[in-house]
C-alpha positions in Angstrom: -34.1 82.1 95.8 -32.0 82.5 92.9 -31.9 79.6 90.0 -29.4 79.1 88.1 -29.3 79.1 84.1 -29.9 75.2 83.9 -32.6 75.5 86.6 -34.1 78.0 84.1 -33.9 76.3 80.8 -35.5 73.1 82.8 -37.9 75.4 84.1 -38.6 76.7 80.5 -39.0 73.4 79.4 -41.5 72.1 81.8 -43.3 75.6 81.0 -43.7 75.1 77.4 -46.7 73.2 77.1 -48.7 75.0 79.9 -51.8 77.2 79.6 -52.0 80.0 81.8 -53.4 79.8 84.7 -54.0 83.4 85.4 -55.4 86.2 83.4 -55.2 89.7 84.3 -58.3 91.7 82.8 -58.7 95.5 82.4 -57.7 96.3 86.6 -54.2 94.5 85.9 -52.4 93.0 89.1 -54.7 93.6 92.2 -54.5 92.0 95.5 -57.2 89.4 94.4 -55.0 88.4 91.5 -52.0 87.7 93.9 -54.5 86.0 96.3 -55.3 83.4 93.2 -51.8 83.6 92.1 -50.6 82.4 95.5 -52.6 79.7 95.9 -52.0 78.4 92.4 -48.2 78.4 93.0 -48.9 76.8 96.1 -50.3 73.8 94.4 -48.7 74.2 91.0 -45.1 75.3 91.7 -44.7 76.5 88.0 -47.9 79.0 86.6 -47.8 80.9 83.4 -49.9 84.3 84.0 -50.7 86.1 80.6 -50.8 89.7 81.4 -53.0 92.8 80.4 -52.6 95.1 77.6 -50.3 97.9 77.6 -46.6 99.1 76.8 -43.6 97.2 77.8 -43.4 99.3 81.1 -46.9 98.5 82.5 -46.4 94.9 81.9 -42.7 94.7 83.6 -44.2 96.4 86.7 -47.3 93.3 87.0 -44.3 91.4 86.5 -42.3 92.3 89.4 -45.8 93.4 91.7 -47.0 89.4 91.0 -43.4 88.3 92.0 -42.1 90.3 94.6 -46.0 89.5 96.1 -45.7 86.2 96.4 -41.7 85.3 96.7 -41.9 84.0 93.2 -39.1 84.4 90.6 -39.8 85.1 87.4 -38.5 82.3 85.0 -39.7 83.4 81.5 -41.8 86.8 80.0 -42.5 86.1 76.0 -45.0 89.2 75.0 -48.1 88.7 77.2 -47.1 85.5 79.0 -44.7 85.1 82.0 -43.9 82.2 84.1 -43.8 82.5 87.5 -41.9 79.9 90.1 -42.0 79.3 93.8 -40.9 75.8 95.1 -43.7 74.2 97.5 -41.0 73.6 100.8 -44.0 71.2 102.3 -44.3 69.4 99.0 -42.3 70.2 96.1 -43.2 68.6 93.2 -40.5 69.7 90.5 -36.9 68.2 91.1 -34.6 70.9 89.8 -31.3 70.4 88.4 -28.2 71.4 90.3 
């Protein structure tokens, strides 16, 4: 699912006050991560994750192992935090712009 760039600013809006959700510690992205991950986009719809340490390299490849894991698309990265989206087709609970 591709958004659109006034899907994303709305998206970045909602996303502002958040606290993330998800912390990766020391092991980075594992499987157990993208199991909690999963589940918290499944309820959530929009989760900020704040990544581990490390160069801008290692963090762009959690990025796109936590998205491409769960079918998420990445709305956001500033530094350490990214927000992550995947609309609930059962229940979605964000309206998005057209």
């Amino acid at each position: 699912m591709a958004l659109s760039p006034s899907q994303r600013r709305y998206l970045r809006s909602l996303a502002h006050d958040l606290h993330p959700v998800i912390l990766l510690g020391a092991k980075g992205a594992t499987e157990a991560v993208l199991k909690e991950l999963d589940l918290a986009l499944s309820h959530h719809e929009l989760v900020k994750v704040k990544l581990s340490g490390g160069d801008k390299e290692e963090r762009q490849e959690q990025i796109d192992f936590l998205a491409e894991g769960t079918q998420s698309e990445s709305v956001q990265q500033i530094g350490h935090i990214v927000v992550l989206f995947r609309r609930n087709e059962d229940e979605p609970k964000l309206a998005l712009p057209r």
